[in-house]
C-alpha positions as CSV (number, residue, x, y, z in Angstrom):
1,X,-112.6,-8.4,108.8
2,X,-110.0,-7.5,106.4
3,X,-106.7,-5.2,108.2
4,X,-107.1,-2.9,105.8
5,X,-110.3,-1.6,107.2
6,X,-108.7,-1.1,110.2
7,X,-109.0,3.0,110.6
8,X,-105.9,4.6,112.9
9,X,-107.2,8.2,112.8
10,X,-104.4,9.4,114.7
11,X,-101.6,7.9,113.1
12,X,-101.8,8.1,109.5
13,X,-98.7,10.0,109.6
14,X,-96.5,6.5,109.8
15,X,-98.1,4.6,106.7
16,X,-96.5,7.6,104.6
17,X,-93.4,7.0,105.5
18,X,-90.8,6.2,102.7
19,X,-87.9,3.5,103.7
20,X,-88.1,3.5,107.0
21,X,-85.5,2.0,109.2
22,X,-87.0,-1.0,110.6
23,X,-86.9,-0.7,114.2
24,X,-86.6,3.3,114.4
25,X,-88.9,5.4,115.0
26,X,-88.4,8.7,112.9
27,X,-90.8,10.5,115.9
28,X,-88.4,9.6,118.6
29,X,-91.2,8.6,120.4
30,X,-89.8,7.3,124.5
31,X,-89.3,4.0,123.2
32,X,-90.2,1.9,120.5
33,X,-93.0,-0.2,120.8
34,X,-93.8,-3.5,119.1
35,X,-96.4,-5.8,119.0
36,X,-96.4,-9.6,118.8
37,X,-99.3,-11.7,117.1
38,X,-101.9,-13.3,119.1
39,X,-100.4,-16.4,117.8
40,X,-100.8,-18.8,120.9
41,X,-104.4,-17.7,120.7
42,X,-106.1,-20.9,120.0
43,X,-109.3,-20.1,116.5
44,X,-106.9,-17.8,114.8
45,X,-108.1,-17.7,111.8
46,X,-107.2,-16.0,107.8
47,X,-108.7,-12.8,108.1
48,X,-108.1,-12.2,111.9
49,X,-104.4,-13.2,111.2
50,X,-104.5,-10.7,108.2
51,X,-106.3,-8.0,110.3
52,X,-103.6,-7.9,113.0
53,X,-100.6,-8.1,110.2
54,X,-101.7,-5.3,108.3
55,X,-103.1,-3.6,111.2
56,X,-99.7,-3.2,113.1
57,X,-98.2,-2.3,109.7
58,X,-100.4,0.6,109.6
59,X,-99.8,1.6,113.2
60,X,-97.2,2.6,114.9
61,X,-95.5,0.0,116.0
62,X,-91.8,-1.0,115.1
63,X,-92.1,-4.7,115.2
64,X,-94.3,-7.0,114.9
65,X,-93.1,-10.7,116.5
66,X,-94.1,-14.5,116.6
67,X,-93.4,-16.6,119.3
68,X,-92.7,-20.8,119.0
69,X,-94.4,-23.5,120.4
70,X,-94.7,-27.1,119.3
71,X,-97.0,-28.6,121.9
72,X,-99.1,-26.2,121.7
73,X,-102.5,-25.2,119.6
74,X,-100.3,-22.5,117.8
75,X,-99.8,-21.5,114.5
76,X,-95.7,-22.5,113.0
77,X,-93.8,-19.8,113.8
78,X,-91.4,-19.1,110.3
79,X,-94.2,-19.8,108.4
80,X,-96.7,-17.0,110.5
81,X,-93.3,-15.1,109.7
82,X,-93.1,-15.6,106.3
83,X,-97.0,-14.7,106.0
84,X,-96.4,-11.8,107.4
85,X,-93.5,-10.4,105.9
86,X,-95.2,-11.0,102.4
87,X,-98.4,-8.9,103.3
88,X,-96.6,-5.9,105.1
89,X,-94.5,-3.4,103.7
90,X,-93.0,-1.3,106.8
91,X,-92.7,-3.0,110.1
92,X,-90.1,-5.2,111.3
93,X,-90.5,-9.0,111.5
94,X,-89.2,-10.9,114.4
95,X,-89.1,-14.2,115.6
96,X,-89.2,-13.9,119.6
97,X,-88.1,-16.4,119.8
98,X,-86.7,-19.8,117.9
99,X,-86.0,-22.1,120.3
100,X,-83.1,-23.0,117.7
101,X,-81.4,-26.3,118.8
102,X,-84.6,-27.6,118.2
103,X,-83.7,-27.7,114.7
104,X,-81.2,-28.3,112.1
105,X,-78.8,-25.2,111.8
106,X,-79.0,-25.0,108.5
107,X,-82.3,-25.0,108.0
108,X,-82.8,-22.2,111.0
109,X,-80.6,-20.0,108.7
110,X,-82.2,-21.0,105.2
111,X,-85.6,-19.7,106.7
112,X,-84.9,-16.6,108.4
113,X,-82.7,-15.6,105.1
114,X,-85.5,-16.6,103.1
115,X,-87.9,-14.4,105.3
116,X,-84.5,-11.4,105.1
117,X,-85.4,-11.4,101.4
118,X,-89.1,-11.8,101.8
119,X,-89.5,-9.0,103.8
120,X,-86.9,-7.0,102.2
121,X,-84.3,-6.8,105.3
122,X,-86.6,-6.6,107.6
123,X,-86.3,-9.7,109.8
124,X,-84.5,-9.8,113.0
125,X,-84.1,-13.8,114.5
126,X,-84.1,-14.2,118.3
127,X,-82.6,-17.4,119.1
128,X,-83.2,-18.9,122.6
129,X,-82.9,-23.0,124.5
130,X,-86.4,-22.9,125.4
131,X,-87.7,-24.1,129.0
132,X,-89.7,-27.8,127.7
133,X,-88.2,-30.9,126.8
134,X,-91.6,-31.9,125.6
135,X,-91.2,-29.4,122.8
136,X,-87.9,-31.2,122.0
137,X,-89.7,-34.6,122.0
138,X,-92.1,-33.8,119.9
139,X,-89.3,-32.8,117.5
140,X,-87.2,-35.8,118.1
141,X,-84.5,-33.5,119.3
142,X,-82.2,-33.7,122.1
143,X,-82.8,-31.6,125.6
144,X,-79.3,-32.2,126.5
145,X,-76.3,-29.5,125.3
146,X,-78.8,-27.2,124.0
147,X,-77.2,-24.5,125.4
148,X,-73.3,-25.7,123.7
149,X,-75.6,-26.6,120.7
150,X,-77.3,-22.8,120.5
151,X,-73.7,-21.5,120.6
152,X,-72.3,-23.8,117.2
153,X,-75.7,-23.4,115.8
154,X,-75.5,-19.4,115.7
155,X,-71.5,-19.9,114.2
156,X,-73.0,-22.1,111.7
157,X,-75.9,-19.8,111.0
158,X,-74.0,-16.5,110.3
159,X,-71.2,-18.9,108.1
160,X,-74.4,-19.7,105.8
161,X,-75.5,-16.1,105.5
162,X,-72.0,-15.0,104.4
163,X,-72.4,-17.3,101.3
164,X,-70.0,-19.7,103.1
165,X,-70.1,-23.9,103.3
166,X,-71.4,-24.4,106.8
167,X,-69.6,-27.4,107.4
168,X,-66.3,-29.0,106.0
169,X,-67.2,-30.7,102.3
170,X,-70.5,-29.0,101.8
171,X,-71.7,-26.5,99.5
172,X,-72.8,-23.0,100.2
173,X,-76.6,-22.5,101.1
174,X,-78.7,-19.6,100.3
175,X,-80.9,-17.6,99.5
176,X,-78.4,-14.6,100.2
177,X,-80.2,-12.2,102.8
178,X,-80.9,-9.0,102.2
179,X,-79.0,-7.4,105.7
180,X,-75.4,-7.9,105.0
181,X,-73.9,-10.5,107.1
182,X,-77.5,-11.9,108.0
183,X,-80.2,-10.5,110.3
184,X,-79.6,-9.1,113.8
185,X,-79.1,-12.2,116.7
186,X,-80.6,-11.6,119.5
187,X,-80.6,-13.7,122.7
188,X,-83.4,-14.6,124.4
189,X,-81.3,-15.4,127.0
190,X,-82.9,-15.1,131.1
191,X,-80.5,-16.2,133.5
192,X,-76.6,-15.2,134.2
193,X,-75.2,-18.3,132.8
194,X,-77.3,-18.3,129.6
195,X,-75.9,-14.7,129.3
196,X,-72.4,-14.9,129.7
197,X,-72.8,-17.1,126.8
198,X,-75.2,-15.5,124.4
199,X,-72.9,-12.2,125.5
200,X,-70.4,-13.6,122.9
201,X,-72.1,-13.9,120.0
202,X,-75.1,-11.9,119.8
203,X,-76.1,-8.5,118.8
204,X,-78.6,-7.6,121.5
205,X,-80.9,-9.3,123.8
206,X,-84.8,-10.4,123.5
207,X,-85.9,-10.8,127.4
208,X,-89.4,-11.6,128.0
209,X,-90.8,-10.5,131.9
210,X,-94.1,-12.5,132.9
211,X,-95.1,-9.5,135.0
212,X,-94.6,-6.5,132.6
213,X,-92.9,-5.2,135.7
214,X,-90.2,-2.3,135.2
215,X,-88.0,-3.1,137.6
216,X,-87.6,-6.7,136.7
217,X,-86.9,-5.7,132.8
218,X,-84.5,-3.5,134.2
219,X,-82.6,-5.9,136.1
220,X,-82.6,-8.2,132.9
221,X,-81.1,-5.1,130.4
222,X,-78.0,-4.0,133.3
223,X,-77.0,-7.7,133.3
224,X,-77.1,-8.4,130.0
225,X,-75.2,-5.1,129.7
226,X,-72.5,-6.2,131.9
227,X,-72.3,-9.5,130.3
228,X,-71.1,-7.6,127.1
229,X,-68.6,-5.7,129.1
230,X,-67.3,-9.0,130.6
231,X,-67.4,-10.5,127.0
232,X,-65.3,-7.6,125.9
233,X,-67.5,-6.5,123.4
234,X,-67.6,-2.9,122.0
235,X,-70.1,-0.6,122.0
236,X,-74.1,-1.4,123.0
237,X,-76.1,-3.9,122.7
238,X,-79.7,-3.6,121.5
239,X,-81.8,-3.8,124.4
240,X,-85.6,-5.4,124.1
241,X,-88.2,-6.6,126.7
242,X,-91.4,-7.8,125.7
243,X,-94.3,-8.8,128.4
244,X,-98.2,-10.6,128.1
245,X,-100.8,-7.0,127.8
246,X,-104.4,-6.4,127.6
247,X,-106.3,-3.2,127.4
248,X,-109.7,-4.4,126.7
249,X,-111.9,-4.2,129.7
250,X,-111.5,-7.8,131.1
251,X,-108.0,-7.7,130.4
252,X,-107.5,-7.6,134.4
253,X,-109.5,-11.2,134.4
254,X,-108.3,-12.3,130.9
255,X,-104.7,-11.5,130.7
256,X,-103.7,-13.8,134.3
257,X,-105.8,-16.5,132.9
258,X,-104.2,-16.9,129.7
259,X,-100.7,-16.7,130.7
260,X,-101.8,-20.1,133.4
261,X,-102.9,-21.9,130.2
262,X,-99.9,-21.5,128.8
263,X,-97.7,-21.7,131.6
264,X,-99.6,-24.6,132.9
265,X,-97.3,-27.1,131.1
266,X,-95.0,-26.6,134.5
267,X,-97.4,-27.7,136.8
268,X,-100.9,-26.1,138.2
269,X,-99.5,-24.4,141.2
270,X,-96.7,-22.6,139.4
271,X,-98.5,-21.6,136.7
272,X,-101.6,-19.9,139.0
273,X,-98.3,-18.3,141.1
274,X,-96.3,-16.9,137.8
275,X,-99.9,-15.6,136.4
276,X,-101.0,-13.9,139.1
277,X,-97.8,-11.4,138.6
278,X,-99.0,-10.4,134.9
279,X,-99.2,-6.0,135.4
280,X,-100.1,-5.0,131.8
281,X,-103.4,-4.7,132.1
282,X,-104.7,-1.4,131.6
283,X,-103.2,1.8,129.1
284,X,-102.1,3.3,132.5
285,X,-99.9,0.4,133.7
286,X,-98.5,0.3,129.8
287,X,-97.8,3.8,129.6
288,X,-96.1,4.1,133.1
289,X,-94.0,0.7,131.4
290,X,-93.1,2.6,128.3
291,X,-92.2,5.6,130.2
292,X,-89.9,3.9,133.0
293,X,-88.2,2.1,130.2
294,X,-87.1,4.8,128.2
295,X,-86.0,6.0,131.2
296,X,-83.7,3.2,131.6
297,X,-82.5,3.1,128.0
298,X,-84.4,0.6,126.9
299,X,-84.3,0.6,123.2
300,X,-87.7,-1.6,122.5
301,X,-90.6,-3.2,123.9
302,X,-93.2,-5.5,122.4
303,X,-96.1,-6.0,123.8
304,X,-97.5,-9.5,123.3
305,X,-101.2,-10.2,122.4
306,X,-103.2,-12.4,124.5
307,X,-106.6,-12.0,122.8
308,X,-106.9,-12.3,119.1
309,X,-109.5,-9.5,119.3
310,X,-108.3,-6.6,116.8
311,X,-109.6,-4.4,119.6
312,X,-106.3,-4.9,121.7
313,X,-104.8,-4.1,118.8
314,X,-106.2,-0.2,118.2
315,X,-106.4,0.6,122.0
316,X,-102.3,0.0,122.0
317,X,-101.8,2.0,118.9
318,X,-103.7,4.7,120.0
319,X,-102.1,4.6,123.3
320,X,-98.4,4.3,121.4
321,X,-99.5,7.5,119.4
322,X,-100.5,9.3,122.4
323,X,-97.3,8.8,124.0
């Protein structure tokens, strides 16, 4: 099925919109609500993959993200991005996130200007160390520093998105992005130590809570707030959560069961322990999240596909829109 099939009766009103700001909401609905790409679905195929693109373009959602995974049956996260910023027009694009000292520096920033100018400064690059060597392995990449390393790498990043020579005797790299300065940094950061350091240097953090539980996301958003106090750092930071969902009928059933495949890579007990906390599972237990967030000043959420059935897709816009 082709995305632009896909009928929103109830929220035609955003497709009209002219320049929007990508991640504002010109409703002021409680909090902005983004949707991330049933990526790690394995069987994605063109048109599905088309289908939910144009279909959170047309909804009202302010983001839409990709996740990254190497040892995994997952589509390659910049170039998902890159897909995707060429076939929408109003949505952000995010990466959430780049588990950056994985790779070259230099290359990290040549994509994500490349997708800037793609999608027209749109893009928004969440950097993170990632949890599996394995990952690293498979990229011939060291496991050890990778926290130092994501530090450099994001100094290195932002020097080539100025139109400066990353390192000493090289030349400049571009393409220039779009966003002055580069795209938004944020940290994907989960522990204290992780964000004491990503406090520093980035413009916001990009949690992620297994549960979809509001007290949890909370926690994460007052200590990464008062790691940007310590770090001396003026004004707020931008604030996002994202969580697994489901609002199809078996998403009680499905949603637990896909987050143990994927978590299964840290052993079978664990996995069954973490999955048995997923919440999200019904457009009462979203809403409620949505709500408690905004309470909290929260300043997005993206909800993150585990089905790559289109119909996950409509029941959360026409839950946003009823917001």
């Amino acid at each position: 099925m082709d995305g632009s099939t896909i009928k929103y009766a109830e929220i035609t009103w955003f497709a009209g919109l002219e320049n929007p700001v990508p991640g504002f909401d010109c409703r002021r609905r409680l909090v902005n609500v983004g949707i991330a790409l049933p990526s790690m679905v394995p069987g994605l195929d063109r048109d599905l993959l088309l289908s939910w693109m144009r279909g959170a373009d047309a909804g009202p959602f302010s983001v839409l993200g990709v996740g990254e995974r190497i040892g995994y049956p997952n589509q390659e996260m910049m170039t998902t991005l890159a897909a995707a910023a060429a076939v929408t027009e109003r949505i952000g694009i995010e990466a959430t996130v780049s588990v950056t000292p994985m790779h070259p520096a230099v290359h990290i920033a040549k994509q994500a200007a490349t997708i800037d100018v793609i999608s027209g400064g749109r893009f928004t690059l969440g950097v993170g160390v990632g949890g599996r060597d394995e990952d690293y392995r498979l990229l011939q990449a060291p496991f050890e520093r990778r926290h130092a390393r994501l530090d450099e790498q994001v100094d290195v990043m932002r020097r080539v998105w100025r139109g400066e020579a990353p390192y000493a005797g090289t030349t400049a790299v571009g393409p220039a992005p779009v966003q002055a300065g580069g795209p938004r940094v944020l940290s994907g950061a989960m522990g204290p130590k992780s964000m004491a350091r990503s406090a520093g240097w980035a413009d916001g953090l990009a949690g992620f809570d297994i549960a979809g539980d509001a007290a949890s996301i909370v926690g994460s958003l007052r200590a990464f707030e008062a790691a940007w106090a310590d770090a001396g750092r003026a004004g707020k930071p931008f604030l996002q959560s994202s969580c697994w969902f489901g609002l199809t009928d078996d998403a009680p059933e499905r949603v637990p069961d896909y987050a143990y495949r994927y978590l299964r890579i840290f052993g079978d007990t664990a996995a069954r322990s973490m999955a048995g906390m997923c919440r999200a599972t019904s457009a009462e237990a979203v809403g409620e999240l949505i709500a408690s967030l905004h309470d909290e000043g929260c300043d997005e959420l993206i909800l993150v596909a585990t089905s790559s059935s289109v119909e996950d897709l409509e029941r959360a816009a026409d839950l946003i829109s009823a917001l």
